[in-house]
VOPAGU-2260 file (C-alpha; in pm, 1 decimal, decimal comma):
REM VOPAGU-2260
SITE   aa  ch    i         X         Y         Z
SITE  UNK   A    0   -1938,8   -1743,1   -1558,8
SITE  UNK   A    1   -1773,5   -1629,5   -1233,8
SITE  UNK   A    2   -1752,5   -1815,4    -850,9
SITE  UNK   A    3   -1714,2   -1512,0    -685,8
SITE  UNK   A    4   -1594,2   -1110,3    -636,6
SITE  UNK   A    5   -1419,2   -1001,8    -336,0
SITE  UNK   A    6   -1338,5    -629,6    -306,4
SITE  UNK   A    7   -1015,3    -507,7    -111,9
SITE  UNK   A    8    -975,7    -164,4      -1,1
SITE  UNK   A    9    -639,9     -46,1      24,5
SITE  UNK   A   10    -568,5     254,0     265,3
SITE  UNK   A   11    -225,4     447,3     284,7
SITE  UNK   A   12    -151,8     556,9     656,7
SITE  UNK   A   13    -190,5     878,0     756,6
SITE  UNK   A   14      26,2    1172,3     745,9
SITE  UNK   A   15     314,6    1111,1     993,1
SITE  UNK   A   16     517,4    1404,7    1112,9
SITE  UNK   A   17     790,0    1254,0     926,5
SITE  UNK   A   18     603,1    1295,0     619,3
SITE  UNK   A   19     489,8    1626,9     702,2
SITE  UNK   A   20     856,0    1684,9     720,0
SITE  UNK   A   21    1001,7    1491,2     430,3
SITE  UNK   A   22    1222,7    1290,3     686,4
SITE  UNK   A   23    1275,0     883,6     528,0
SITE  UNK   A   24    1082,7     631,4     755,5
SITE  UNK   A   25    1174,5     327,4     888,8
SITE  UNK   A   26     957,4     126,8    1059,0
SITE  UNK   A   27     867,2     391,3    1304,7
SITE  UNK   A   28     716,5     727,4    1288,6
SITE  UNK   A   29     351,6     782,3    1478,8
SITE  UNK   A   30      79,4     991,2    1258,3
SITE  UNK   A   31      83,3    1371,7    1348,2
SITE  UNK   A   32    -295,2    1573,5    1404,8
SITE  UNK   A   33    -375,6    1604,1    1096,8
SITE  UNK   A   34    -308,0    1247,5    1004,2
SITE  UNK   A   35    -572,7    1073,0    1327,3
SITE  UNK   A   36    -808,9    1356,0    1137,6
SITE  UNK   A   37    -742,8    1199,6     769,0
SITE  UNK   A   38    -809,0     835,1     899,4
SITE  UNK   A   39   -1109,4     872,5    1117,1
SITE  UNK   A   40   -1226,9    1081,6     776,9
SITE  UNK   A   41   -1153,9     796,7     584,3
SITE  UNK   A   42   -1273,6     526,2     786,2
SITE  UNK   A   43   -1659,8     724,2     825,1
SITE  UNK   A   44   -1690,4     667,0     454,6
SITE  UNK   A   45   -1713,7     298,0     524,7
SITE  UNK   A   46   -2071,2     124,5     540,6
SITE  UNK   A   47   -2137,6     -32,3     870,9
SITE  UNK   A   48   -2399,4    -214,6     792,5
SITE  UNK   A   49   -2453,7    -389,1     465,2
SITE  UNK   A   50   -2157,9    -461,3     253,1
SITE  UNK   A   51   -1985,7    -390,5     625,0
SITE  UNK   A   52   -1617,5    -442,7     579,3
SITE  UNK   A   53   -1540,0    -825,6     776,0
SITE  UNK   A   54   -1153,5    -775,1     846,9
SITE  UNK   A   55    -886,1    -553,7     862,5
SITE  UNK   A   56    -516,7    -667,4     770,9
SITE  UNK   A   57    -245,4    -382,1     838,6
SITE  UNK   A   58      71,7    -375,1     808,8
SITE  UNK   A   59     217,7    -401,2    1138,3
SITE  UNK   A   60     444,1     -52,6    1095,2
SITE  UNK   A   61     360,7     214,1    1389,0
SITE  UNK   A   62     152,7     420,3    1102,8
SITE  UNK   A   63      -1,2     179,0    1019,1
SITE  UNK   A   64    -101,3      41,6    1310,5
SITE  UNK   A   65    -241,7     361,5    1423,4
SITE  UNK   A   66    -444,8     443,2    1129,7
SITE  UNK   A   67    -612,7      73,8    1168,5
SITE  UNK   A   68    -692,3     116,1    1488,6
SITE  UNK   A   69    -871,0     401,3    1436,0
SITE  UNK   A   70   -1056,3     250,6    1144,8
SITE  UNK   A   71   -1134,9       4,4    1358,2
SITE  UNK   A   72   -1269,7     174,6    1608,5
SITE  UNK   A   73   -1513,1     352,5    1397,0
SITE  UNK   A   74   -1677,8      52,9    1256,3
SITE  UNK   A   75   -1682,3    -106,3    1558,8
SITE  UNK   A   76   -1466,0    -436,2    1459,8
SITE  UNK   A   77   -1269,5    -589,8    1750,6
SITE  UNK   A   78   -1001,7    -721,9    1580,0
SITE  UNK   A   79    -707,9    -668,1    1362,9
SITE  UNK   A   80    -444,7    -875,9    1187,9
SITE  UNK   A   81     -95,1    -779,0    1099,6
SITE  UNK   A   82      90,2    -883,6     785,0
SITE  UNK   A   83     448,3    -848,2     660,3
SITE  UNK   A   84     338,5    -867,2     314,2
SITE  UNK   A   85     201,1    -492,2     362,5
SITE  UNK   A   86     513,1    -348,5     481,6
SITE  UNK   A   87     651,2     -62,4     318,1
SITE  UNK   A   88     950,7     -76,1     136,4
SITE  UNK   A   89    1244,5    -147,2     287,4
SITE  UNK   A   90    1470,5     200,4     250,7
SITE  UNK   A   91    1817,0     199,7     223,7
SITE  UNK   A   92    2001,6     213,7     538,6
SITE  UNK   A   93    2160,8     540,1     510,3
SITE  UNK   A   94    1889,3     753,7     398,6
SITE  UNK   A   95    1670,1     667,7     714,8
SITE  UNK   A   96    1573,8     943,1     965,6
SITE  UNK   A   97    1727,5    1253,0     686,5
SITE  UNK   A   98    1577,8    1504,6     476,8
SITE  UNK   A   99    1476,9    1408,8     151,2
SITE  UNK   A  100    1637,9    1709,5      -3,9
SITE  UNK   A  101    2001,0    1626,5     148,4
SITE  UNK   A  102    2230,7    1566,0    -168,9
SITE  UNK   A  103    2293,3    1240,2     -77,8
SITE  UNK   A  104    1955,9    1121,7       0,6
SITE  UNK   A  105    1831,7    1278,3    -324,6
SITE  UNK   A  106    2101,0    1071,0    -526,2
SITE  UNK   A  107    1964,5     798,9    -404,6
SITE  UNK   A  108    1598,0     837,0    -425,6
SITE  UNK   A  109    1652,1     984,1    -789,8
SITE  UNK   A  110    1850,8     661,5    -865,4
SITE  UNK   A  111    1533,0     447,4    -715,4
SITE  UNK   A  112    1250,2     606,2    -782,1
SITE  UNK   A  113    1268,9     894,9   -1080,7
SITE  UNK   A  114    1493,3     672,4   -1344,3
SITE  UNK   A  115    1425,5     405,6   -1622,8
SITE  UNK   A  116    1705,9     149,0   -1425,0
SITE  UNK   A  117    1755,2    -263,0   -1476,6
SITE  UNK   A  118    1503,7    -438,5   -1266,4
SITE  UNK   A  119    1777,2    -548,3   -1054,1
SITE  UNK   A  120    1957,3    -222,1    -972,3
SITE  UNK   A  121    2027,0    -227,4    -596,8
SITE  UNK   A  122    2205,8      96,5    -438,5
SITE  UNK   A  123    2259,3     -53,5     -81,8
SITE  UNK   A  124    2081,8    -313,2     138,6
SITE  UNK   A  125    1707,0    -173,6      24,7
SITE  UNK   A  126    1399,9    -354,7    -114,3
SITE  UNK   A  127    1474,4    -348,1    -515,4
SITE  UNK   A  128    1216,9    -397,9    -779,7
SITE  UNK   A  129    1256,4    -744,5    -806,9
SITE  UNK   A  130    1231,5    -759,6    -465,8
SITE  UNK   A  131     889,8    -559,8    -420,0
SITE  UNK   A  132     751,5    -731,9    -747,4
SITE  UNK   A  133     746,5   -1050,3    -580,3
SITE  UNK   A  134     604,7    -921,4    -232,2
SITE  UNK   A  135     296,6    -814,8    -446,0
SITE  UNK   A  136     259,5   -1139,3    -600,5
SITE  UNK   A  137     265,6   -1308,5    -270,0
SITE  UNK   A  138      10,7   -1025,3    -110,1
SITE  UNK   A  139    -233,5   -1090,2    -441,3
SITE  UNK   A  140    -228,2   -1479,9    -343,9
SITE  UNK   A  141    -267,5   -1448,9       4,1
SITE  UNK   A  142    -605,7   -1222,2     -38,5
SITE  UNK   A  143    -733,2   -1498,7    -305,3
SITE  UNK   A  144    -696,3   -1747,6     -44,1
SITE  UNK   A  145    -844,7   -1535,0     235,6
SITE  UNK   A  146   -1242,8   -1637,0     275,3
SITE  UNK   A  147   -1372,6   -1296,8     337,0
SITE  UNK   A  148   -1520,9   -1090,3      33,9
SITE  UNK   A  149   -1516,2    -729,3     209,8
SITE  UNK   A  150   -1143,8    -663,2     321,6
SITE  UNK   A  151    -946,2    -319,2     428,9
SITE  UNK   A  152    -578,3    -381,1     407,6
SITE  UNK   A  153    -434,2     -75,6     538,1
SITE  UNK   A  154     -25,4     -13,8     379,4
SITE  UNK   A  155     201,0     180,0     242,0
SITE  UNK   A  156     269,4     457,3    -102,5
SITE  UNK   A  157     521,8     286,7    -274,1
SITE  UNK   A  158     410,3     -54,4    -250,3
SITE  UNK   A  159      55,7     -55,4    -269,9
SITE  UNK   A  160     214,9     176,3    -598,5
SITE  UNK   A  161     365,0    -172,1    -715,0
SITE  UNK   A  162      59,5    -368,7    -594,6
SITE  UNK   A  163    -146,7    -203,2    -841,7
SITE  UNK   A  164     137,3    -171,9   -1076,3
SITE  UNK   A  165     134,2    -586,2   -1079,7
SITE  UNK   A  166    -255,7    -628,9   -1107,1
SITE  UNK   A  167    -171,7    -395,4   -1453,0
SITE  UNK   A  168     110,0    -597,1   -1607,1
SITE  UNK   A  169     161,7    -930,8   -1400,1
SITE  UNK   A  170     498,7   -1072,3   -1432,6
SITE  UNK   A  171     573,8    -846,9   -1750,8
SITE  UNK   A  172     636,1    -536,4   -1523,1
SITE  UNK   A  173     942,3    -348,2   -1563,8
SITE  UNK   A  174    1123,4    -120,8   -1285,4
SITE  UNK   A  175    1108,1     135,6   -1574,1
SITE  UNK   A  176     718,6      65,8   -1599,0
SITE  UNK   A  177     661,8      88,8   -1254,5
SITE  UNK   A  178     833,4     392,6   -1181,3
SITE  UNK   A  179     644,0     552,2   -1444,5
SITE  UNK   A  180     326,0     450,1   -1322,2
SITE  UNK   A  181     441,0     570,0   -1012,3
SITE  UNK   A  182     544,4     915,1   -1085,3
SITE  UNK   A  183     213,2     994,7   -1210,6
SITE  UNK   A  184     -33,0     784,9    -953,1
SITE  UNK   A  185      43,6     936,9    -657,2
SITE  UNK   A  186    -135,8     837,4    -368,1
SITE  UNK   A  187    -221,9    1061,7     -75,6
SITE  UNK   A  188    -180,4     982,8     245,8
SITE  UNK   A  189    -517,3     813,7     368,8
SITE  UNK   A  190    -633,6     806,5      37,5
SITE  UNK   A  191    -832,7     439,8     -60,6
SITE  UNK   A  192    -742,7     231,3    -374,8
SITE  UNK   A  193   -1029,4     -17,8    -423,7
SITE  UNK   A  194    -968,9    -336,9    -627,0
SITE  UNK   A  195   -1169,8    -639,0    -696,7
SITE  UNK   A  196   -1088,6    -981,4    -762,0
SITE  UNK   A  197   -1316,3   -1279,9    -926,1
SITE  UNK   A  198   -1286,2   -1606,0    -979,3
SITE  UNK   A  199   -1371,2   -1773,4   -1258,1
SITE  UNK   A  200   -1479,8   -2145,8   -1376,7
SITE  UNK   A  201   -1332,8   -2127,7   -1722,5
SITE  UNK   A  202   -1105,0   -1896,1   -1731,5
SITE  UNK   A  203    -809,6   -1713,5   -1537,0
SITE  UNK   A  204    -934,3   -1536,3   -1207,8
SITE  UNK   A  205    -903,8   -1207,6   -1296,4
SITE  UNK   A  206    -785,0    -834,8   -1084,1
SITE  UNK   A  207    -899,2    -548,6   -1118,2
SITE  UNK   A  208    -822,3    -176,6   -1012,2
SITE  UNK   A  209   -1160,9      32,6    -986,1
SITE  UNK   A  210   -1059,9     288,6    -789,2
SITE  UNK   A  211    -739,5     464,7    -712,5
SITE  UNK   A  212    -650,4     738,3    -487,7
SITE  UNK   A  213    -982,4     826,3    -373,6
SITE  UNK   A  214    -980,4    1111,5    -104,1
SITE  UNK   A  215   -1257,3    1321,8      59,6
């Protein structure tokens, strides 16, 4: 016997001409053409009028931003909220703004992202495992405490990668299961992952991933 289902949509941004060009984002980066195309796309598969989606929560990167607004604007919803808990993950310093193919850069993204490491390998002043593990925990609680039951979060590769990655395995993850998972679950940019969660009287509320990477 359940109390309730909510179902969160998860969008990645759109391209970015950083992406395009396999540059390392910070914080900034604006989508390029093609990426206003892929999130007006997306946000037209959206119903807008029964099971309408009742909030939007984006992370409050420039991408992000963007590709919410535009969502927005196509359903017609007013308003937006911003949340830290959606933010990508925090690169290291020095691989910021360079090519992903510069030896140095692909070190370090080798060491991060392509290798069975200790959960609490750090190369530099990043976001580690441990440290992204517990940002999806948080993100997971704040959406069960959240009243609406229709939500679009809009976020990030890699860590809607681990937000999934948790709803899987809980606090039993591994770095070395998550980069697995990972490596093959890609998700595309402006491509949805939709999850529900319910709430049960008797037993433990209870995620699930329905959906994942779901593109045009």
């Amino acid at each position: 016997m359940y109390m309730g289902i909510k179902l969160i949509y998860f969008v990645r941004h759109g391209e970015t001409e950083l992406n395009a060009q396999n540059i390392r984002q910070g914080p900034g980066g604006s989508l390029n053409k093609k990426g206003r195309e892929q999130a007006l796309a997306t946000a037209r598969r959206f119903p807008k009028h029964k099971g309408h989606p009742q909030i939007i929560i984006s992370s409050p990167y420039e991408r992000t931003k963007e590709t919410a607004e535009i969502i927005a604007k196509e359903l017609h919803m007013k308003k937006i909220e911003y949340s830290d808990l959606l933010m990508e993950r925090k690169n290291p310093t020095e691989i910021i703004g360079h090519y992903g193919q510069e030896t140095n850069v692909k070190h370090i993204i080798d060491q991060i992202d392509k290798s069975y490491h200790a959960d609490n390998l750090r190369v530099s002043d990043e976001e580690n495992f441990i440290d992204l593990k517990k940002r999806a925990k948080k993100l997971l609680t704040y959406i069960g405490r959240r009243r609406e039951k229709r939500i679009i979060m809009v976020t990030h590769g890699i860590f809607l990668k681990m937000v999934a990655s948790y709803m899987l395995y809980g606090e039993k993850l591994t770095a070395s299961q998550y980069n697995n998972l990972s490596y093959f679950n890609p998700i595309n940019n402006a491509g949805i992952a939709i999850c529900s969660y319910t709430t049960h009287f008797f037993k433990k509320n209870e995620w699930k991933l329905i959906v994942w990477n779901d593109l045009i």
